[in-house]
C-alpha positions in Angstrom: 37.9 -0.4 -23.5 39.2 1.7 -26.6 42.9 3.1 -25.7 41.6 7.0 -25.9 39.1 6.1 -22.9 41.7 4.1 -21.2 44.0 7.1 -21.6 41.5 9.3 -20.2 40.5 7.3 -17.4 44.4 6.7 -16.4 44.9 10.8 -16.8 42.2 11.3 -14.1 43.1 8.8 -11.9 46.4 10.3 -12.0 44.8 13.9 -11.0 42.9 12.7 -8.3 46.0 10.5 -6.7 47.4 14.3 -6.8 44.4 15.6 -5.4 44.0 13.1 -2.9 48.3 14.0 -2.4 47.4 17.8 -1.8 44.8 17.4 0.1 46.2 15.3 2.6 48.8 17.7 3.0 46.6 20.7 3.3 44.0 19.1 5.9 47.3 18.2 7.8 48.5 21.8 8.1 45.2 22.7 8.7 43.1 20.0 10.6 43.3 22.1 14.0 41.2 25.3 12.9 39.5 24.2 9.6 39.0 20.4 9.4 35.6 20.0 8.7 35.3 23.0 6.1 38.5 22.6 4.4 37.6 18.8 4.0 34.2 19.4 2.6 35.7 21.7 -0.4 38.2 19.4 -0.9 36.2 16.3 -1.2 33.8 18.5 -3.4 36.9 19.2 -6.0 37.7 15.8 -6.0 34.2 15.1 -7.2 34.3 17.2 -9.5 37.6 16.3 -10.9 36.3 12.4 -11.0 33.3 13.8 -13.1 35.4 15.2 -15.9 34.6 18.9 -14.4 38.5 20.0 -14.6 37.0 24.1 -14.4 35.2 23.3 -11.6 37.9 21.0 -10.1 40.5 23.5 -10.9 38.5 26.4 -9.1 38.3 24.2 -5.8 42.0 23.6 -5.7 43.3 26.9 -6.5 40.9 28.7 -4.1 41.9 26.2 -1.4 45.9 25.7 -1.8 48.2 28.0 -0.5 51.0 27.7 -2.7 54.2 26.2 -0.1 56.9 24.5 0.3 54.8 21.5 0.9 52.8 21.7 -1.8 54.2 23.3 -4.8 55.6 20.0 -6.3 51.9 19.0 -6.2 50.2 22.2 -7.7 52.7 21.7 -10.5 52.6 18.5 -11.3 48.8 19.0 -11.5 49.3 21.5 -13.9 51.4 19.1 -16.2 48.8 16.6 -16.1 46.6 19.3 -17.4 48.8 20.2 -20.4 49.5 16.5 -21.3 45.8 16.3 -21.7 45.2 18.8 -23.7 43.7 21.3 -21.0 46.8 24.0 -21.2 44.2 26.8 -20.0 43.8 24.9 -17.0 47.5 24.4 -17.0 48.3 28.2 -17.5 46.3 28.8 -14.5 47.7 26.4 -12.4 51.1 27.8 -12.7 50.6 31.2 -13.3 49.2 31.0 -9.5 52.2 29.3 -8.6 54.7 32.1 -9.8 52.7 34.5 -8.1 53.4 33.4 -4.9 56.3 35.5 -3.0 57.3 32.5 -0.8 59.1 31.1 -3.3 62.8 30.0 -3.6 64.6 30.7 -6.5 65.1 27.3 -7.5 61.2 26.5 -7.3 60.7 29.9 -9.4 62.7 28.8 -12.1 61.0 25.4 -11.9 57.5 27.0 -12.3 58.5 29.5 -14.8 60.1 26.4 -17.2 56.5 25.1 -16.8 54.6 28.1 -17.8 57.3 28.7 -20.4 56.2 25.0 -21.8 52.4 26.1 -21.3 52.9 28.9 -23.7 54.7 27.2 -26.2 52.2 24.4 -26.7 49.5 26.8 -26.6 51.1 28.8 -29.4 51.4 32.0 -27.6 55.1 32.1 -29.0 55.8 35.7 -27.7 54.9 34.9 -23.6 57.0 31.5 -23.9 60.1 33.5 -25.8 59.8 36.1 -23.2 60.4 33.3 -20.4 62.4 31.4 -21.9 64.8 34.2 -22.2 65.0 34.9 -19.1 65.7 31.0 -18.0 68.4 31.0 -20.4 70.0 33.4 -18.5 70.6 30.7 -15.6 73.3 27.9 -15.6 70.6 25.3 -14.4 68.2 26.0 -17.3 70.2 27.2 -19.7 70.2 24.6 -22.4 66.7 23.8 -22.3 65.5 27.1 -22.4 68.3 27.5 -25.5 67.0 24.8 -27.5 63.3 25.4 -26.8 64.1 29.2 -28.4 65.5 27.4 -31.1 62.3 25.3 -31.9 60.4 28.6 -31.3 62.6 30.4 -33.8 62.1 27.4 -36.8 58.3 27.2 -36.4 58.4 31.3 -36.6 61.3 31.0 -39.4 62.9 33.2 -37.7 66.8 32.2 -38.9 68.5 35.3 -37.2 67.3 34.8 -34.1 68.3 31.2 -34.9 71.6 31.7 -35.4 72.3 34.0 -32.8 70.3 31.5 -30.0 72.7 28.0 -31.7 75.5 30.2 -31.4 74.7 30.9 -27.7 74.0 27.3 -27.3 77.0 26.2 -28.9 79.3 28.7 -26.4 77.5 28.0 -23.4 76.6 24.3 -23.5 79.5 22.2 -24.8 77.6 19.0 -24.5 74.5 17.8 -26.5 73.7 17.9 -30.1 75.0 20.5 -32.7 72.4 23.2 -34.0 71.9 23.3 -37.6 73.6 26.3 -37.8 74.8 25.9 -41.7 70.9 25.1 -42.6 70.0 28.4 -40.8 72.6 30.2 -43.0 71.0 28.3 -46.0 67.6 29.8 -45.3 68.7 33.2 -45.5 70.8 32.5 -48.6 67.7 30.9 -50.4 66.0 34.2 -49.7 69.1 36.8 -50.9 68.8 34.2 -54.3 65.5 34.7 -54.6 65.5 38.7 -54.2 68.8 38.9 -56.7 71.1 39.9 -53.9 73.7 37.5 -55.0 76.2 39.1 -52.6 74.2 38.5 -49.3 73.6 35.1 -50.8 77.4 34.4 -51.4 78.3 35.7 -47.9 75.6 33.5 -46.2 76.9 30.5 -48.4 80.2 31.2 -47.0 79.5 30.9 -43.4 77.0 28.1 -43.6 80.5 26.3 -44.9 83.0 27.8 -42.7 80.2 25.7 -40.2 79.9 22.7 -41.7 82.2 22.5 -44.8 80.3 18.9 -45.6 77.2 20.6 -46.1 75.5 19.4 -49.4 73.0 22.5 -49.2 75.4 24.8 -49.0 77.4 23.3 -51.9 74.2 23.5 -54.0 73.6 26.6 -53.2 77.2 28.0 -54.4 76.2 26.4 -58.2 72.8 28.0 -57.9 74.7 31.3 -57.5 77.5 30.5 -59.9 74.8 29.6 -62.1 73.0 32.9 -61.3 76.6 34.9 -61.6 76.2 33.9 -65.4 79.8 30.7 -64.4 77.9 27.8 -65.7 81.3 25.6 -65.8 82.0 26.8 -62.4 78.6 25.5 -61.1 79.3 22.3 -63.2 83.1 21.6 -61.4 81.4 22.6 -57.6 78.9 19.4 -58.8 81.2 17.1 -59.8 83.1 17.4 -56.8 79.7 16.9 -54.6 78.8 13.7 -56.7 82.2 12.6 -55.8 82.2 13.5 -52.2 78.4 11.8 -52.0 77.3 9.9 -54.3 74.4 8.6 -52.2 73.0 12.4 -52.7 73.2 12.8 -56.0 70.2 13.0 -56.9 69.7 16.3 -55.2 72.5 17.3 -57.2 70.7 16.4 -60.7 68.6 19.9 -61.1 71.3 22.1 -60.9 73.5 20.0 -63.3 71.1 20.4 -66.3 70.8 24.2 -65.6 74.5 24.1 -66.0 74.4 21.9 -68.7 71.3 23.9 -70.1 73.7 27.3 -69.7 76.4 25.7 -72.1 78.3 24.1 -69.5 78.7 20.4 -70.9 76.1 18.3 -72.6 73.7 16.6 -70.3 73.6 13.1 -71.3 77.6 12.8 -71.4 77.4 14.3 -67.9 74.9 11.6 -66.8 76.7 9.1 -68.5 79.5 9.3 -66.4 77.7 9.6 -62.9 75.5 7.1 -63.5 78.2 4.2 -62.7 78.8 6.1 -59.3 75.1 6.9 -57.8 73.5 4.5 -55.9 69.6 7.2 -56.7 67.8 5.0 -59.6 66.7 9.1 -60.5 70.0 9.4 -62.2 69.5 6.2 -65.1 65.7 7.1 -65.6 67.2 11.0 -66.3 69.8 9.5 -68.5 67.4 6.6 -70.1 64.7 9.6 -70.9 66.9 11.8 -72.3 68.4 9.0 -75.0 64.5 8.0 -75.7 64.0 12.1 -76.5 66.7 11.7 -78.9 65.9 8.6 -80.5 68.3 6.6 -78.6 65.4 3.9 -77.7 67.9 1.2 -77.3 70.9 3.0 -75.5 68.0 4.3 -73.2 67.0 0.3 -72.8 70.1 -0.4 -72.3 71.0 2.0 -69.6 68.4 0.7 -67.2 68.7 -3.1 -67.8 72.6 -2.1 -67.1 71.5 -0.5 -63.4 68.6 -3.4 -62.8 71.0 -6.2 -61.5 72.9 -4.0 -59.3 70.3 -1.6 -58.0 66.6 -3.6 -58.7 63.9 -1.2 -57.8 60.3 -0.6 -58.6 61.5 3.1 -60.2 63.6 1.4 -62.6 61.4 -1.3 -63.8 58.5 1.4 -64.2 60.8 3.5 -66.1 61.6 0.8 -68.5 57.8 -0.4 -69.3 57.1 3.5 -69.6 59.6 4.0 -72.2 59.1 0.7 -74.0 55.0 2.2 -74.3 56.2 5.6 -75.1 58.7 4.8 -77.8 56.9 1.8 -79.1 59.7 -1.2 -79.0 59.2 -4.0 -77.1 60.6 -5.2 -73.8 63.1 -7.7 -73.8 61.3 -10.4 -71.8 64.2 -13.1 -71.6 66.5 -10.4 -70.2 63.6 -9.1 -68.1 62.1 -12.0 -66.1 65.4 -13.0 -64.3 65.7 -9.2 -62.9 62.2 -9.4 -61.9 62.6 -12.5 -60.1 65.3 -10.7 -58.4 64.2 -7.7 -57.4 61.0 -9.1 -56.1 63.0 -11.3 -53.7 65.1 -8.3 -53.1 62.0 -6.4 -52.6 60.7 -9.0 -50.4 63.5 -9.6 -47.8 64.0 -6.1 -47.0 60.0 -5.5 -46.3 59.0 -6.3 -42.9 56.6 -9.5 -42.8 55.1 -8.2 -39.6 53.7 -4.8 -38.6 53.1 -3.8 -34.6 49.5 -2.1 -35.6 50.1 0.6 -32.6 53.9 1.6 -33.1 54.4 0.8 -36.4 57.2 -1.4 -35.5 58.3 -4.1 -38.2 60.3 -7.3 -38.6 60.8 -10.4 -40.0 59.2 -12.5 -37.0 56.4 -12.5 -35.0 55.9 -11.5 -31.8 53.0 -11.7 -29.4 54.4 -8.9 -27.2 56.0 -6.2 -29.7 59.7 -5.5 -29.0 58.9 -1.5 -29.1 56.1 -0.5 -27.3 55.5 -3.8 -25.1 51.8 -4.2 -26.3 50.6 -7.7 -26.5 48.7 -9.3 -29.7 49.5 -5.9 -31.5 52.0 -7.9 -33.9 50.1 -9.0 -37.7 51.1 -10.0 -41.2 51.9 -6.4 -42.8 50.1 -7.3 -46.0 47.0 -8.3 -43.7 46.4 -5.1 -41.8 46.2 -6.5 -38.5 42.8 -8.3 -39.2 41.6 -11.9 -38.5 
């Protein structure tokens, strides 16, 4: 059976168990006065819920259940199931009938309204899920969820002031959990002041996206972009040396901003790369530097500088960059030199790429497995190279 059909089938065995669930507890209540006629609707919603009919299902139920304490765990699981399949109409309805109810505690209000919230959201109705989710986040219980679902709300909507006030909230209300990006929030809005010339809403964002995270890389680029933009090209220039220093691993975020400092008078660009070259692990850095000497004539300094970084970093980038500028600038590779750091790199290459590949999780490894590790699905495990084919 293909997984989407098994899926299906397991969803709709899962609504009728419910089904079957509310309807024993309904006949039960109601057996005395109404057991024939309450058992013929409910048998007939059932029917309809077994024949992939959920509007007509969903009609029977509603119509029938009296929303209670005995069955409102029931009526909103069912509408869960709903949502997880895709059906969040169905699912709006079932738990919009649910709040409607006045017999409800407060506990199973907020329960339904968290629901409904989540109905909204997925249904992109961003405005009804803020509203609730509002109001949940004024209560301890749901607080943190209702928080960090505002916060998801406010990124899709790019919405960073409503972002930072909401992490800020989150952040003074809920100790515990993960830390809001607030200093990317404070980015945002400073990537916008740049790009409308307000350099002094852009400085002041800048600021307090460090004062939040004073390891922020963003930020730190940001301050050269306005240094840069504030006519200080040396200033931008000694903010990204100290980056490179704090991180080299990043530098190569760091490289666009350097040659618009360089550009503006600041140093000259290849003695800049020179030096950070030695210190960045990015293979971005050498083919800069190694185009830049080829520009100028340089063709063997620019050889040089890669066959320098292929022992200690060996990557595909590299060796592409040297064959590029050997055709470019006409001089011929150095094959001696070359075929040892091929050899090399392609074990290199090999040993860190998975031989196996779980075809349904993506899961890879060295050895095979007839059960895969992750997901726990049998003969799933195949040869990467071989696509999962016999």
């Amino acid at each position: 059976m293909p997984e989407g059909a098994a899926l299906q089938s397991l969803i709709i065995l899962a609504l009728a168990v419910l089904a079957a669930v509310l309807g024993w507890r309904l006949w039960a209540g109601r057996r005395a006065r109404r057991g024939q006629e309450f058992g013929s609707h409910y048998f007939r919603g059932l029917n309809y819920l077994l024949n992939e009919q959920p509007d007509k299902a969903l009609e029977v139920f509603l119509e029938l259940a009296e929303v209670n304490h005995n069955t409102i765990e029931t009526h909103l699981a069912l509408g869960s199931l709903f949502r997880r399949r895709g059906e969040v109409e169905h699912a709006i309805r079932c738990h919009e009938n649910v709040i409607q109810r006045e017999t409800l505690t407060p506990e199973e209000r907020l329960h339904a309204l968290g629901e409904l919230a989540e109905d909204y959201r997925r249904s992109g109705l961003f405005d009804r899920a803020e509203d609730l989710y509002r109001e949940l986040a004024a209560h301890e219980t749901m607080s943190r969820g209702a928080l960090e679902r505002l916060l998801e709300i406010y990124e899709q909507e790019r919405d960073w002031p409503r972002a930072i006030d909401t992490a800020e909230r989150l952040l003074h209300n809920c100790a515990s959990g993960e830390r809001p990006p607030l200093a990317h929030y404070h980015c945002e809005l400073a990537e916008q002041s740049l790009s409308d010339g307000d350099t002094v809403g852009a400085g002041r964002r800048i600021g307090q996206a460090l004062r939040d995270d004073p390891d922020c890389l963003r930020a730190h680029v940001l301050r050269a972009r306005l240094h840069l933009a504030e006519g200080e090209a040396a200033a931008a220039l000694a903010l990204l040396r100290r980056a490179a220093a704090r991180k080299p691993d990043e530098i190569g975020v760091l490289l666009a901003p350097l040659a618009a400092a360089c550009a503006a008078g600041a140093a000259d660009l290849v003695e800049e790369l020179g030096r950070w070259v030695h210190q960045a692990s990015d293979p971005a850095v050498a083919i800069m530097l190694a185009n830049l000497l080829g520009e100028r004539g340089q063709h063997a300094a620019a050889a040089q500088v890669l066959l320098e970084q292929l022992p200690k970093r060996p990557s595909l980038e590299l060796f592409s960059a040297y064959f590029n500028l050997a055709d470019r600038h006409h001089f011929s590779a150095h094959g001696d030199e070359l075929l040892p750091l091929i050899a090399a790199a392609a074990t290199a290459m090999l040993h860190a790429r998975p031989r196996f590949r779980c075809t349904q999780c993506g899961y890879g490894g060295q050895t095979h497995h007839w059960q895969c590790p992750s997901c726990k699905r049998w003969d799933t495990t195949h040869p990467a190279a071989a696509g999962g084919g016999l």
